[in-house]
SEZANU-437881 format. One line per 10 residues: number of its first residue (from 1); for each residue y negated, x negated, z negated of C-alpha. Coordinates in steps of 0.5 Angstrom, whole numbers, plus 500, padded with zeros to 3 digits. Each point is the difference from the previous one (the first is absolute). Layout:
N
NUM = Y:X:Z  ...
This chain:
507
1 = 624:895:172  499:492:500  503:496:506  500:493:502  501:495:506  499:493:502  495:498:506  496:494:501  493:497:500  498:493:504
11 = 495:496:496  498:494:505  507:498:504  505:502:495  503:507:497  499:504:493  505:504:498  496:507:498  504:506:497  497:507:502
21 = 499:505:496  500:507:500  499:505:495  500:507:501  497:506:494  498:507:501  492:501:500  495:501:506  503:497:507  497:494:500
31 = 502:492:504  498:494:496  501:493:502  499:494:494  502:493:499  494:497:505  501:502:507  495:499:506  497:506:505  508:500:504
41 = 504:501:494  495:505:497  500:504:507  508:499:500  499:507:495  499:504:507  505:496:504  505:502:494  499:507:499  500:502:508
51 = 507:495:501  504:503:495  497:508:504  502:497:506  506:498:498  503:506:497  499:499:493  495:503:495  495:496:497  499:503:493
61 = 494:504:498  499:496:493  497:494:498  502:494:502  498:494:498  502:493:504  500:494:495  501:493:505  501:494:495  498:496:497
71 = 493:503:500  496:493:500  504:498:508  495:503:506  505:504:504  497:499:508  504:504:506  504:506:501  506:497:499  501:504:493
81 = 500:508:503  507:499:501  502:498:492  495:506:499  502:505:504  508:498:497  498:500:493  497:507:501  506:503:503  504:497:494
91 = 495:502:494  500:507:503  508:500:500  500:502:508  505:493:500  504:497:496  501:493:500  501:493:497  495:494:504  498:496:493
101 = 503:493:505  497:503:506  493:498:503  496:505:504  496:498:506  496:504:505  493:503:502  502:508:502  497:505:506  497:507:498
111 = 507:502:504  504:496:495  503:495:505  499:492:498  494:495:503  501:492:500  497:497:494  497:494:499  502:494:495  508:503:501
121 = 504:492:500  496:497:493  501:508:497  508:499:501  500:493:499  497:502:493  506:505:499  505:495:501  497:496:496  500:505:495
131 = 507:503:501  499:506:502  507:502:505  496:504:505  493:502:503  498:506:505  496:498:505  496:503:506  506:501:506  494:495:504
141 = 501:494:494  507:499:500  500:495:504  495:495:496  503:502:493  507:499:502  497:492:501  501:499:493  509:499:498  502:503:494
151 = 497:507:500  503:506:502  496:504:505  498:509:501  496:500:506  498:507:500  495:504:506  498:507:496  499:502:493  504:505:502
161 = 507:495:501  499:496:494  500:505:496  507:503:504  502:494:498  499:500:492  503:506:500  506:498:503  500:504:506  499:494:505
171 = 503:493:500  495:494:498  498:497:507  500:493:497  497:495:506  505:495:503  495:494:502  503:496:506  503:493:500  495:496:503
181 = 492:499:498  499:497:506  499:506:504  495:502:496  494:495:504  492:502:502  499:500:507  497:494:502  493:500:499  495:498:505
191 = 504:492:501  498:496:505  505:495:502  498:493:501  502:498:506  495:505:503  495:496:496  496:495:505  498:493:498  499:499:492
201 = 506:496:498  497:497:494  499:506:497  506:503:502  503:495:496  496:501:495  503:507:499  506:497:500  499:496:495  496:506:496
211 = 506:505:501  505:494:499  497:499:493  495:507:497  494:496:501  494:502:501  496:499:507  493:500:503  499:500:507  493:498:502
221 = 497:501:507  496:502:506  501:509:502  506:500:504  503:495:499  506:503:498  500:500:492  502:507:498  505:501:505  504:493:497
231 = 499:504:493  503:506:502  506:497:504  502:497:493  504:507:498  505:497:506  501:493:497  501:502:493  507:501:496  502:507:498
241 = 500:501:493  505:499:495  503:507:496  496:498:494  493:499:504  501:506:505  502:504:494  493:498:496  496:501:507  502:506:501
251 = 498:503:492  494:498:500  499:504:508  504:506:496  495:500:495  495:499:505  502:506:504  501:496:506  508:500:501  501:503:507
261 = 504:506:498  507:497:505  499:493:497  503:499:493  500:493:499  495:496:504  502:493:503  495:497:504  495:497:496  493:503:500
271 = 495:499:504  492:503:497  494:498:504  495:504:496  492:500:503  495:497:497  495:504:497  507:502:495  498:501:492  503:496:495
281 = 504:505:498  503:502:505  501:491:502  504:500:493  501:507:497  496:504:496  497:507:499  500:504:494  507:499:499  503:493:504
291 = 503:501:506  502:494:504  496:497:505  501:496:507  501:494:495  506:503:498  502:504:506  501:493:503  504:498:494  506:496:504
301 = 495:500:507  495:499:504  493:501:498  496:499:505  491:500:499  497:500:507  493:497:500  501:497:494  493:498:498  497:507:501
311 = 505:502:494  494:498:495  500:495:495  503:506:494  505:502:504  504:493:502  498:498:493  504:505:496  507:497:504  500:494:497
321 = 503:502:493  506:504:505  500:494:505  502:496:494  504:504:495  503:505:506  499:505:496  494:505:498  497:503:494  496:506:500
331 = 496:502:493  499:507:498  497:502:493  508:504:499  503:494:502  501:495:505  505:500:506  504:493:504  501:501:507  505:494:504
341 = 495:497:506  504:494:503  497:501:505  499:494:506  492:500:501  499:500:508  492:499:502  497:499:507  492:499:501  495:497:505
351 = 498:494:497  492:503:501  496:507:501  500:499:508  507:497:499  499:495:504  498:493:495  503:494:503  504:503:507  499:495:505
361 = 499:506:505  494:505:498  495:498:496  498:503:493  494:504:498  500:499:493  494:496:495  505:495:497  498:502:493  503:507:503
371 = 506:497:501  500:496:493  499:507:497  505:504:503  506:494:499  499:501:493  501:507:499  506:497:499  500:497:493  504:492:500
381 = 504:502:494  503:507:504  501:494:506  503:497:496  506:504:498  501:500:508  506:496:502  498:500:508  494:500:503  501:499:509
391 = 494:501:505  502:504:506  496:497:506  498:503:506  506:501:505  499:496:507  501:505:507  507:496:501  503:502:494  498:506:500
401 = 502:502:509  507:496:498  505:505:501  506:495:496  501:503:493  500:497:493  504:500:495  503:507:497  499:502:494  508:502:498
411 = 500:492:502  495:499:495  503:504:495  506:498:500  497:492:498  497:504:494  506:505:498  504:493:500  493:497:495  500:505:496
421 = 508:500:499  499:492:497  495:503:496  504:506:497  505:495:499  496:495:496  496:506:495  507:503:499  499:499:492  493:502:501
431 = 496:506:501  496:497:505  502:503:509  495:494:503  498:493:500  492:503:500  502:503:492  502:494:497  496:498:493  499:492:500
441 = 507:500:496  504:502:506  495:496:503  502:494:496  508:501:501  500:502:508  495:497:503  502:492:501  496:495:504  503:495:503
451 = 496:493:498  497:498:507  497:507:500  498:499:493  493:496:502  498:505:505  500:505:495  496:495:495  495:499:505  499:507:502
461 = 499:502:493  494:494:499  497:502:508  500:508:500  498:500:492  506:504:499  501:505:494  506:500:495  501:506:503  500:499:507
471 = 504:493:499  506:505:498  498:504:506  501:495:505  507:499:497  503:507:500  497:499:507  504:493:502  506:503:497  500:506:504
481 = 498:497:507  507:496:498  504:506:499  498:501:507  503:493:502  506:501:496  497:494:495  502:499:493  494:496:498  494:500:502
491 = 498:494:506  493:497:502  500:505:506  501:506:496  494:498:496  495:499:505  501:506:504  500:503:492  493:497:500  497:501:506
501 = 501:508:497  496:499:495  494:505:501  493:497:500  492:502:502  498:499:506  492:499:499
């Protein structure tokens, strides 16, 4: 007899429906998977037979055959034991039941009982979508799959109790997700708080700036100057996101099979700080079949290079596509794959080998063509398309033996939020969240320079040889500083500390 039920596929960060079916005729006992699946789907043959045992089930002595379609879509992941094991029970008549509307999730254990699955948001977001009425998960998913509103659903702890349910002997245990998505926040992760921070006021306004803004930031100076300490106080000043960006973030880490089991929707921004001796596929993605990198599981965050130039010359110039496009695209020989990456470049370096080229206090011991050579791992067209470059100089023994505290950070983050809000309010009839994604279009209509301010401009384009497109970033990095000064137009001051960011090499 033949059974059929309807499951899901990830491709990239989306969904694909897949209809599972079952074919069950007389001959010699055999268990045969098709339709393109991987080694976790071929070994769901084992899990299967010894879930349905366990569960009080008879798994047939016949031959089965398991058609996942369509046949041409590689099917990854033990999500489909469930469907499987499902249309097994169907095919061999031990339960009746119509699911031809409901989308079935779930990766089994010998004992019969459901294990968390990754991928389990884009799969529902995929059903709704496609109008399915409901979709069975594991009991551990409910909470991620009730994030999408419209869609109905059954969360189910055992093999044993979902078919209790298609049977019509239990009730369907439909999921109640609580009112508020706010609850739902990581714990804080690693963020200092800057009033704790000693001395570096310019590049704890420079900060500001940058997560005012999105921009991107490099911060260059001696060993212990405080450089990655500033970077990782930045998750404590930037905004919550929006629904609409936690409900991005929080797909690309389902599908990463990073999403913290009690945290659903994540809504702080992520912070990644990956090593340096990192491969490229795993900066941006890749693999056999693309999975995201850090690029992507910084989308909407923080992605912070420490000793930025001992990245290497390959490494930090593969970023340049997604720093500009916000988004990147993986090329296989069955297709290609588009992950988010609008992500805020953080880079802290020494601005030598020795790390201490032009420090007032310690001598440098490196040959100038050293130091030449080292500053230039990082190529100009790469700095180029950094909007602040801020030295952190050595910090006096006053400044650190003083006991008064800085400025906090919720102070900071509350100039921010209000930034972001003048800018959200601005991009309303756009797609953009921040003024760091403007085009030269948006640039042209939101970025109003008084006439005083205009000459200044003038002459830095001529004495900075500046590019077309450093000149844009310049603006969006003026109209920024204004948002910060509740300003509608862009003045003569906020253009000079605009400048005064501007990245340059130091040799």
């Amino acid at each position: 007899m033949l059974a059929k039920v309807k499951s899901c596929a990830i491709v990239g960060l989306e969904g694909a429906i897949v209809e599972v079916e079952v074919d069950i005729s007389p001959g010699l006992p055999s268990f045969t998977i098709v339709g393109l699946p991987d080694a976790a789907v071929q070994e769901a043959r084992e899990r299967v037979r010894a879930a349905i045992r366990n569960s009080g089930f008879t798994f047939p002595t016949k031959r089965i055959v398991a058609n996942l379609a369509p046949a041409d879509l590689k099917k990854a992941g033990p999500a489909y034991d469930l469907p499987i094991a499902v249309a097994i029970l169907l095919a061999s008549e031990q339960v009746y039941a119509d699911v031809s509307q409901t989308l079935l999730l779930g990766e089994l254990s010998l004992d019969g009982s459901l294990r968390h699955t990754n991928g389990i948001l884009p799969m529902v977001a995929l059903a709704h979508q496609e109008g399915s009425s409901s979709v069975i998960v594991p009991e551990t998913d409910a909470k991620e799959a009730s994030l999408i509103e419209g869609v109905k659903i059954l969360p189910f702890a055992s093999l044993a109790q979902l078919i209790s349910y298609l049977r019509g002997e239990v009730p369907p245990p439909e999921y109640k997700k609580a009112d508020e998505l706010q609850q739902y926040i990581l714990p804080d992760q690693g963020a200092a708080d800057l009033a704790y921070i000693k001395g570096q006021e310019h590049a704890k306004r420079a900060l500001e700036v940058a997560a005012a803004g999105g921009h991107n930031i490099i911060m260059c100076g001696p060993p212990g100057s405080g450089k990655t300490l500033l970077a990782r106080s930045l998750p404590a000043i930037l905004p919550l996101m929006t629904n609409e960006e936690a409900l991005e973030v929080t797909k690309i880490y389902s599908v990463s099979g990073l999403l913290p089991p009690d945290t659903p929707l994540i809504r702080q921004r992520p912070f990644r700080s990956p090593h340096y001796t990192i491969s490229n596929a795993g900066l941006v993605g890749g693999g056999h079949w693309p999975k995201p990198g850090e690029i992507s599981l910084s989308h909407r965050g923080v992605l912070f290079l420490d000793e930025l130039p001992e990245f290497g010359h390959s490494l930090l110039e593969i970023l340049r596509q997604p720093l500009e496009d916000k988004l990147v695209t993986i090329s296989r020989a069955r297709g290609s794959v588009t992950f988010p990456a609008n992500f805020m470049l953080v880079g802290a370096m020494n601005p030598c080998p020795c790390g201490y080229y032009g420090d007032p206090f310690r001598q440098c011991t490196c040959p100038p063509g050293l130091v030449s050579r080292y500053q230039k791992r990082i190529s100009g067209p790469f700095i180029d398309r950094v909007d602040i470059f801020v030295e952190a100089p050595h910090i006096d023994y006053e400044k650190l033996s003083d006991d008064r505290l800085g400025e906090p950070s919720e102070k900071v983050q509350a100039r921010i939020t209000a930034a972001r809000a003048k800018q959200h309010k601005r991009f309303a009839q756009t797609k953009l969240a921040c003024n760091a994604e403007m085009t030269p279009t948006e640039v042209r209509g939101f970025c109003q320079v008084e006439e005083s301010a205009q000459s200044l401009l003038k002459a830095a384009m001529k004495q900075l040889y500046l590019s077309a497109r450093a000149f844009h970033r310049i603006l969006k990095l003026a109209r920024t500083i204004a948002d910060l000064d509740n300003g509608d137009i862009i003045k003569a001051h906020h253009l000079a500390e605009a400048i005064q960011y501007r990245p340059r090499r130091m040799v």
